[in-house]
C-alpha positions in Angstrom: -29.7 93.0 133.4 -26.9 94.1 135.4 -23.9 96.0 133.5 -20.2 94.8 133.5 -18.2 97.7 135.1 -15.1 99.1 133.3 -11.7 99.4 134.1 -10.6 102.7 134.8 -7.1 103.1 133.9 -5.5 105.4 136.6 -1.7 106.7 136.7 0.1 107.5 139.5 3.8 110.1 139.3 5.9 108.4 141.8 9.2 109.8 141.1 9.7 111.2 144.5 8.2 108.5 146.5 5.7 105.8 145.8 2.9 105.8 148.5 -0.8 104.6 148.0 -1.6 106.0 144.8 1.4 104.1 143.2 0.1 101.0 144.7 -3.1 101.2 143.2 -2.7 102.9 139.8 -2.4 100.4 136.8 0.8 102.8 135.7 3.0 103.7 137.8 5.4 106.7 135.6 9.1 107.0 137.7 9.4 110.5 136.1 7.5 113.4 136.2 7.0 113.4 132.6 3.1 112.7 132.2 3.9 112.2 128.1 5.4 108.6 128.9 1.8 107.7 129.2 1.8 107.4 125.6 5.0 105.4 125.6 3.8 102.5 128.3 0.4 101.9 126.3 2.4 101.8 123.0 4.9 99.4 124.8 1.8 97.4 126.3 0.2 96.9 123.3 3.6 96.0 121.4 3.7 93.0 124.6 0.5 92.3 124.1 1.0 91.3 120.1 4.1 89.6 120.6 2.9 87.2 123.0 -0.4 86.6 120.7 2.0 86.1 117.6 3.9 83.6 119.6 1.5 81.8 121.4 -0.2 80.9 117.9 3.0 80.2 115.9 4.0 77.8 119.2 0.1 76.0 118.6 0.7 75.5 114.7 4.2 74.5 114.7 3.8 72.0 117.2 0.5 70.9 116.2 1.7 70.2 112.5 5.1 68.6 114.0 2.3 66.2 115.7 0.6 65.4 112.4 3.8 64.5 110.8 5.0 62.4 114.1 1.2 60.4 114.3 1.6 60.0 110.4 4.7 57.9 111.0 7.3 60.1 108.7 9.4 60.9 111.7 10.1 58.9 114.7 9.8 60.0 118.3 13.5 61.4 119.4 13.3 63.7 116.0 9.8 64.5 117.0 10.7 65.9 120.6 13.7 67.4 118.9 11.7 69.6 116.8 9.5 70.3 119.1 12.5 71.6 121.4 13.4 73.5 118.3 10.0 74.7 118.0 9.9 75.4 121.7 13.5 77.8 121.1 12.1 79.8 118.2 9.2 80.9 119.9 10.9 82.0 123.5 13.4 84.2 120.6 10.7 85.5 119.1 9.1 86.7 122.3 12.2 88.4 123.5 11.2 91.0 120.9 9.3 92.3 123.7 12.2 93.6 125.9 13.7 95.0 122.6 13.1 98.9 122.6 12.0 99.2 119.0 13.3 102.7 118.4 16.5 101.2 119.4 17.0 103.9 122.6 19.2 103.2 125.3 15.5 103.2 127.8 17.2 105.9 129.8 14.8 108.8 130.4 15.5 112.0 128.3 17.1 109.8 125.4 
């Protein structure tokens, strides 16, 4: 049985110039700081649960806004208006992602 390789997660310090490495490294760090290692996976994985979080509230919200429209309790122009609601919330809630949750300016240093 043949084994699945693993990713290798590689870093590259680019803040003088890019070059090869930076194109092949899965983190490219724009200071020479090798501590903000800790800060991109921490910021990944934030990224990562935000988009799960609104990927399923998006599925359950729209899928119960379908059970109520195929029921007959709303009609069809309320229905795509929720949904566009629904649609909204989500995209809002994602934008949590961009937020810096220590609530730093994102300069270096800070």
């Amino acid at each position: 049985m043949r084994r699945r390789s693993r990713p290798r997660p590689s870093a590259s310090r680019s803040a003088h110039g890019g070059g090869i490495s930076a194109e092949a490294a899965g983190i490219v760090l724009l200071v020479d700081d090798v501590t903000r290692v800790e800060d991109a996976v921490r910021i990944g994985q934030r990224t990562v649960a935000i988009a799960r979080q609104s990927i399923l509230a998006g599925l359950l919200f729209s899928g119960a806004a379908m059970v109520v429209a195929a029921l007959g309790f709303i009609p069809p122009t309320v229905g795509a208006l929720l949904q566009e609601g629904i649609d909204v919330a989500v995209i809002l809630n994602a934008l949590r992602a961009a937020a810096d949750p220590r609530g730093a300016s994102g300069s270096p240093g800070s």
